[in-house]
Backbone as CSV, one residue per row, in Angstrom:
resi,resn,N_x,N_y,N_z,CA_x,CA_y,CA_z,C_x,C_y,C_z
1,UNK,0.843,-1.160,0.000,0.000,0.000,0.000,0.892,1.228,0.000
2,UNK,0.939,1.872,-0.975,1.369,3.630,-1.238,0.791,4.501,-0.656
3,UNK,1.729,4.865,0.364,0.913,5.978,1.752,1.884,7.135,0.628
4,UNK,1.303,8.382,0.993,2.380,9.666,0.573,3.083,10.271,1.313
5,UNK,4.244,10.542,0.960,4.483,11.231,2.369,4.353,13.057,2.304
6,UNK,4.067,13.092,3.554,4.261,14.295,4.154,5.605,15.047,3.913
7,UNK,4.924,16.161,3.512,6.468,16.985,3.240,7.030,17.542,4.175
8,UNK,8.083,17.675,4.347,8.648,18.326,5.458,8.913,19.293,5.801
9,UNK,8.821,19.743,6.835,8.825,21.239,7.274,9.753,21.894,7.006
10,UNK,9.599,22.882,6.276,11.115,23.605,5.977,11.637,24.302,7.525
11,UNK,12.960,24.978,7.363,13.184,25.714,8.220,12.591,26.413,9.065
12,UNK,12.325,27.311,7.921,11.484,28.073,8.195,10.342,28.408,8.798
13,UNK,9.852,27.427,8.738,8.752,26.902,9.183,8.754,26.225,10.715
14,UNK,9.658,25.748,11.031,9.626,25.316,12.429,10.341,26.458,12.777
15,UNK,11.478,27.114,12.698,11.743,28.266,13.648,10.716,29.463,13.548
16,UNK,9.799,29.133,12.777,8.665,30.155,12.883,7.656,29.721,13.989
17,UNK,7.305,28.319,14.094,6.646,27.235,14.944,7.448,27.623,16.496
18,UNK,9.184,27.542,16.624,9.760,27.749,17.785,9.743,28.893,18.044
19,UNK,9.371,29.795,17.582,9.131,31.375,17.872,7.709,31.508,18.413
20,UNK,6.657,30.911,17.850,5.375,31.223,18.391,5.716,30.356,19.962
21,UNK,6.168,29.240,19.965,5.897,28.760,21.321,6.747,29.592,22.007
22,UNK,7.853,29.989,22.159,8.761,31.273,23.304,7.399,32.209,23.272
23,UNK,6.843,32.763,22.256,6.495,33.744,22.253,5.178,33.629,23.571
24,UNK,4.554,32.377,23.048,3.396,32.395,24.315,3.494,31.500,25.700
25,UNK,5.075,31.115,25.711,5.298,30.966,27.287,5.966,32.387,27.511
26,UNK,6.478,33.088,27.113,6.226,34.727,27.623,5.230,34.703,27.923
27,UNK,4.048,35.466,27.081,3.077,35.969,27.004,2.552,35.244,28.002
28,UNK,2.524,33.552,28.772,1.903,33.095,29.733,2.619,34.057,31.141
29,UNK,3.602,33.681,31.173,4.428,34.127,32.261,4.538,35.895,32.604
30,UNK,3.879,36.485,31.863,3.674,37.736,32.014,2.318,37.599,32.457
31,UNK,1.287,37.137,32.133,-0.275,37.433,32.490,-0.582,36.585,33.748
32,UNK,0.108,35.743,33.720,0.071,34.948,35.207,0.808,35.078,36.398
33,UNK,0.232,35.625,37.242,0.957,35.657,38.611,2.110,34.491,39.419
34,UNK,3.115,34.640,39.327,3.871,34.229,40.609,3.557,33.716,41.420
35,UNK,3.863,33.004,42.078,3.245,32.847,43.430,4.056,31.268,44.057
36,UNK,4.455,31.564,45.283,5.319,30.885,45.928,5.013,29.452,45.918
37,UNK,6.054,28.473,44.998,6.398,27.384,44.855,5.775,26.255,46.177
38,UNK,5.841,26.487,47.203,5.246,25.193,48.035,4.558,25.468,48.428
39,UNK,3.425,26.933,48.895,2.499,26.506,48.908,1.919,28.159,48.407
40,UNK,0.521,28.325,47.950,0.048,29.229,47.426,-1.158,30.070,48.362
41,UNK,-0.946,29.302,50.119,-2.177,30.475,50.458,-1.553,31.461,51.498
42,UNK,-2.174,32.336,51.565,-1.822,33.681,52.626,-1.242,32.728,53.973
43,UNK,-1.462,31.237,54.713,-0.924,31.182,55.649,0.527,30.838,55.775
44,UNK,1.403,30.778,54.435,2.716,30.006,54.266,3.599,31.573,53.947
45,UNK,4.375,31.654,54.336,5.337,30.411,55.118,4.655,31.282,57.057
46,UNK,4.219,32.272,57.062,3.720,32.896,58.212,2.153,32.913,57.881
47,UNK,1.484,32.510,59.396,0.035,32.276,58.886,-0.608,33.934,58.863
48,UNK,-1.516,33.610,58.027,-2.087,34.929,57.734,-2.793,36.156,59.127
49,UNK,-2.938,35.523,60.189,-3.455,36.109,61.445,-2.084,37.069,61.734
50,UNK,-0.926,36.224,61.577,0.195,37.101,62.543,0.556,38.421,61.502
51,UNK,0.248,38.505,59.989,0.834,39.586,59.254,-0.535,40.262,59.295
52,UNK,-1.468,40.076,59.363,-2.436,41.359,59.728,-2.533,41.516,61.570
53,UNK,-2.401,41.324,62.425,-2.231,41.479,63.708,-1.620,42.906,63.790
54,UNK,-2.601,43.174,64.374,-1.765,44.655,65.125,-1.216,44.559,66.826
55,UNK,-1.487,43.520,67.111,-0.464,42.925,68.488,1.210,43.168,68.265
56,UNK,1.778,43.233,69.243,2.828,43.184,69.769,3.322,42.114,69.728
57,UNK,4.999,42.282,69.893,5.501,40.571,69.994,5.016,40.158,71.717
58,UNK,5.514,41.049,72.097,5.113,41.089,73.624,3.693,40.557,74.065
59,UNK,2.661,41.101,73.044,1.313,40.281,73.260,0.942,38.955,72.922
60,UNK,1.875,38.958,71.515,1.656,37.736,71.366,2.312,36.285,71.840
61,UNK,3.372,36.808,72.750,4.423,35.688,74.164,3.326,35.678,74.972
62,UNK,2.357,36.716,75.439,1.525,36.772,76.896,0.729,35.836,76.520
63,UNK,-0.152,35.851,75.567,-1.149,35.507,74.959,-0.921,33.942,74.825
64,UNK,0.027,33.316,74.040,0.978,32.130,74.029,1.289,31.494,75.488
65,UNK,1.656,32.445,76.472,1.922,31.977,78.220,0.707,31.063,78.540
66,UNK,-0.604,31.808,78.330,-1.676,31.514,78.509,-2.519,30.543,77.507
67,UNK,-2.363,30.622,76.390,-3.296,29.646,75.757,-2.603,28.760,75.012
68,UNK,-1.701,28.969,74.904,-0.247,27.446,74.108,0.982,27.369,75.487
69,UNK,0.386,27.075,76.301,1.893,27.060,77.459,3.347,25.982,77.112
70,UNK,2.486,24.839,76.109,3.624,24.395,75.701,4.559,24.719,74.696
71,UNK,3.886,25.565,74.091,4.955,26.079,72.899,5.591,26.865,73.055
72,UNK,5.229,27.888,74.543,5.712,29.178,74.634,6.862,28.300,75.547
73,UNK,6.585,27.581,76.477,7.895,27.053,77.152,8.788,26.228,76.725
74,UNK,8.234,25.840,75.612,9.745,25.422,74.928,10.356,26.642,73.991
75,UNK,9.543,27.300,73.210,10.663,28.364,72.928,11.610,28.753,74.113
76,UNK,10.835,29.502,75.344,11.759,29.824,75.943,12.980,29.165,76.536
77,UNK,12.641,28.111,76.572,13.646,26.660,77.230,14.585,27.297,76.225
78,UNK,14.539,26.985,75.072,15.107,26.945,73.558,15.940,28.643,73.445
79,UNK,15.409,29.685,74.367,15.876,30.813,73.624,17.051,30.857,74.851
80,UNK,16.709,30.250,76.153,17.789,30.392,76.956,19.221,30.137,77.162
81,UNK,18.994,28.900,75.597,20.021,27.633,75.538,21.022,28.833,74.844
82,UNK,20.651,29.769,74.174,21.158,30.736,72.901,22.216,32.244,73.980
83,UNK,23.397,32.900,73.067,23.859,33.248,74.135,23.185,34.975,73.957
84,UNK,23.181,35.457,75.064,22.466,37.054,75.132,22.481,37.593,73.449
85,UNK,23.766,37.710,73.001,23.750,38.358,71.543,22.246,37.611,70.722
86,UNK,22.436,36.531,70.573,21.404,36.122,69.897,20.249,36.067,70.689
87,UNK,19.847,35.730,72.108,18.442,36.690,72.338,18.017,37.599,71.668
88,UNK,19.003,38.541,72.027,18.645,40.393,71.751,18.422,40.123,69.985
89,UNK,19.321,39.436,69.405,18.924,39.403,67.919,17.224,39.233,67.612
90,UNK,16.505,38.037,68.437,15.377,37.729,68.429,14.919,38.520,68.858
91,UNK,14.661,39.233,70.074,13.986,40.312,70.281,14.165,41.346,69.185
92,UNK,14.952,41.665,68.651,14.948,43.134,67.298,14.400,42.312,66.165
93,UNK,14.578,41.459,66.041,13.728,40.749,64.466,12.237,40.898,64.917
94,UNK,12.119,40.513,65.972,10.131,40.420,66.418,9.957,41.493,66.143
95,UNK,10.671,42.746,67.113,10.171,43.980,67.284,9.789,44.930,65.685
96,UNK,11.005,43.992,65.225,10.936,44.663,63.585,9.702,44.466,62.761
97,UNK,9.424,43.105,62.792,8.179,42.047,62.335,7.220,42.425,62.559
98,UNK,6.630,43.088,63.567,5.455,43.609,64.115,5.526,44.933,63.819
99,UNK,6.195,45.538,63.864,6.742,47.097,63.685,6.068,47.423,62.106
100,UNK,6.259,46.971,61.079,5.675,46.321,59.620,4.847,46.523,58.878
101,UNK,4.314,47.459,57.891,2.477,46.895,57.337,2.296,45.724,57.264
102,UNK,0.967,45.402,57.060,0.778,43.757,56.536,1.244,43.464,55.162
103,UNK,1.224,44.580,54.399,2.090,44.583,53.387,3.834,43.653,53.073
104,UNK,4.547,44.490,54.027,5.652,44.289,53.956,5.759,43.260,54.695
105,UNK,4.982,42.719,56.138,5.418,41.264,56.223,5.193,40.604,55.631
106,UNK,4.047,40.773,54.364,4.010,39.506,53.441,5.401,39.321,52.982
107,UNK,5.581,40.632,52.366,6.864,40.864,52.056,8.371,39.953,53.066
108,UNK,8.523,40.474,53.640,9.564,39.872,54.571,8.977,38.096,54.764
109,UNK,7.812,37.973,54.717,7.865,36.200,54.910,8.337,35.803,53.718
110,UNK,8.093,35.897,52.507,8.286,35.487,51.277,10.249,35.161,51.340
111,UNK,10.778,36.525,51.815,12.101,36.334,51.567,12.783,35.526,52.754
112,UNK,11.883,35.684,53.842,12.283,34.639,54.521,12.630,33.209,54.598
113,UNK,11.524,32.738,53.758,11.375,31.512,53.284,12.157,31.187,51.921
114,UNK,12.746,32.077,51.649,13.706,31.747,50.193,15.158,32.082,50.382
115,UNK,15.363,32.995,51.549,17.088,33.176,52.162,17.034,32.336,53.257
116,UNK,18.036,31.170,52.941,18.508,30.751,53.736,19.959,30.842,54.591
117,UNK,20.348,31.783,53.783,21.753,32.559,54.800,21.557,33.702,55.618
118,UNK,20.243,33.998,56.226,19.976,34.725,57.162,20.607,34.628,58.395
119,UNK,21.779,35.577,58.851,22.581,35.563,60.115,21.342,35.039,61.228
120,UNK,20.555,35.194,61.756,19.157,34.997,62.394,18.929,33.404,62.860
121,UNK,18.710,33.153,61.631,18.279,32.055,61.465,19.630,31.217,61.620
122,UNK,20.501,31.323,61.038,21.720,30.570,61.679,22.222,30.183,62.806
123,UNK,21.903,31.185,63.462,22.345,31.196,64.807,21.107,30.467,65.441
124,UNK,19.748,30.816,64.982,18.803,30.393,65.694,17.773,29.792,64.663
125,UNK,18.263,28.847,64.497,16.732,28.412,64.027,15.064,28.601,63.566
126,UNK,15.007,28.197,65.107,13.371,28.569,65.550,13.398,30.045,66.142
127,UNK,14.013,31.041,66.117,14.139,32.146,66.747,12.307,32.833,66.628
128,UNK,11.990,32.768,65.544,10.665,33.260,65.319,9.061,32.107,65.330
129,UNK,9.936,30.674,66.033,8.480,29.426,65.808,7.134,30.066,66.548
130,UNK,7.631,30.664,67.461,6.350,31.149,68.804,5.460,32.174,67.869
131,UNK,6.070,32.600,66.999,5.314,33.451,66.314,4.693,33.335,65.246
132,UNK,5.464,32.287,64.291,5.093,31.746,63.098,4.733,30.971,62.694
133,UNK,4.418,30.194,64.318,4.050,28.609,64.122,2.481,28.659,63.144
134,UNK,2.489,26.867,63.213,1.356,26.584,62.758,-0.111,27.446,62.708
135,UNK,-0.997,27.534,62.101,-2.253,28.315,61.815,-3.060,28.553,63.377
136,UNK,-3.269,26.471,64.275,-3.845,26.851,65.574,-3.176,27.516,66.541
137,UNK,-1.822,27.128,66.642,-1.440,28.354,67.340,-1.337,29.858,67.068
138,UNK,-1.250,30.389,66.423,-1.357,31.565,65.457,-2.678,31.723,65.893
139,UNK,-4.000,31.202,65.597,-5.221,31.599,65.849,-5.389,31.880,67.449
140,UNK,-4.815,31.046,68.039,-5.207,30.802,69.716,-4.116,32.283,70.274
141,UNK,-3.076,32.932,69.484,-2.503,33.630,69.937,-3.122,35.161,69.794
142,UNK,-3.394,35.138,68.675,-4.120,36.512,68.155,-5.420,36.467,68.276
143,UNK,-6.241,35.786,68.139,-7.474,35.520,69.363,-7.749,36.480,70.770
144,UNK,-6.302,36.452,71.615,-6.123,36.811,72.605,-5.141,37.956,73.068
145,UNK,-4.394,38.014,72.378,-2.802,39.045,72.418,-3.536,40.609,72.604
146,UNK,-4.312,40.876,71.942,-5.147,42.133,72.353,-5.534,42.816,74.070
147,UNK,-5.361,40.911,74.367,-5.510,41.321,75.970,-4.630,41.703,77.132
148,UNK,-3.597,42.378,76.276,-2.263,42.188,77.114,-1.651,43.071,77.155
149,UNK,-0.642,43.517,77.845,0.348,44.705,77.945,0.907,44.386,76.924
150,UNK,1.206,45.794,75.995,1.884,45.978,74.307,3.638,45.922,74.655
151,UNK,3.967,46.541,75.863,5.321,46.937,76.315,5.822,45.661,77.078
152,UNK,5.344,44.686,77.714,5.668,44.018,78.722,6.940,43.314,78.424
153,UNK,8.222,43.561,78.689,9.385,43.198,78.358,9.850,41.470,79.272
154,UNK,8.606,41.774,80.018,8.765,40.510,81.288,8.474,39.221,80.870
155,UNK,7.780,39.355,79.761,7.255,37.790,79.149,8.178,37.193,78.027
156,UNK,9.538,37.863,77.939,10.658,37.528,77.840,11.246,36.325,78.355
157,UNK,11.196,36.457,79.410,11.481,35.276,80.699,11.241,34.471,80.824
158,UNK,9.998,34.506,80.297,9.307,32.802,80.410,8.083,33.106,81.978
C-alpha cells in the first residue's frame, strides 16, 4: 500500500513554529501571577493572622503563656540555651516584624522563606516558631494578644 508522504517542514517553518511557542510561554508568564512554589495560600510560610495582627511581639508571648503554654515554654527553654547576643537578635527581628504593614510582612515572609543565609536564622533556628508557628497556634494567639500589655518586656522570661 502507497501511503504519501508528508512533506517536510522547511526551516522556516519550524523556527517560525519555535518562535510562536517562546512567544506564548512569555506571554503566559507575564499574564500569570507568581506565586510561591510550596504553597500558594496567605498562611505560608507565616500564617495569615500574625501579618495582619496589630499585636505586639510582647502580646503575642503573653497571649501564648496563657493559651499554648507548651509552645511558649519550649521556645523559651530553647531561647535560653542561645547566648544574650542572639536573644537580643530575636527580640529586634520580632520587634521589627510587628513594627511592619501587613504589606511588607508579606513581604519579609516570602524572603524569609527563600534566604537561607539569614545571620538569624543561623544562629537560631526557631528564633521566630512562637510566632510563626502553625495556623492553631497563630489563631489561639491573636485571638487573645489584644488582651495584654503591648510593652511588657517581662514575658521575655518565660
Amino acid at each position: 500500500m502507497y501511503r504519501p508522504r508528508r512533506p517536510r517542514a522547511t526551516r522556516k517553518r519550524r523556527a517560525f513554529r519555535a518562535g510562536i511557542a517562546v512567544l506564548a510561554g512569555a506571554l503566559a508568564a507575564a499574564v500569570i501571577p507568581a506565586t510561591a512554589a510550596a504553597d500558594s495560600t496567605d498562611d505560608y510560610p507565616i500564617p495569615h493572622r500574625m501579618i495582619v495582627t496589630t499585636c505586639t511581639a510582647e502580646q503575642i508571648l503573653a497571649a501564648a503563656q496563657d493559651y499554648v503554654p507548651v509552645y511558649c515554654e519550649r521556645y523559651i527553654i530553647d531561647k535560653h540555651n542561645k547566648s544574650p547576643e542572639v536573644q537580643q537578635a530575636a527580640y529586634d527581628n520580632a520587634h521589627y516584624f510587628y513594627s511592619l504593614s501587613p504589606a511588607d510582612r508579606r513581604a519579609y515572609s516570602e524572603e524569609m522563606v527563600t534566604q537561607f543565609a539569614d545571620p538569624m536564622t543561623a544562629s537560631w533556628p526557631n528564633w521566630a516558631k512562637i510566632f510563626f508557628n502553625n495556623k492553631g497556634v497563630a489563631a489561639k494567639e491573636t485571638d487573645h494578644c489584644a488582651d495584654y500589655s503591648p510593652d511588657d518586656m517581662s514575658v521575655w522570661d518565660g
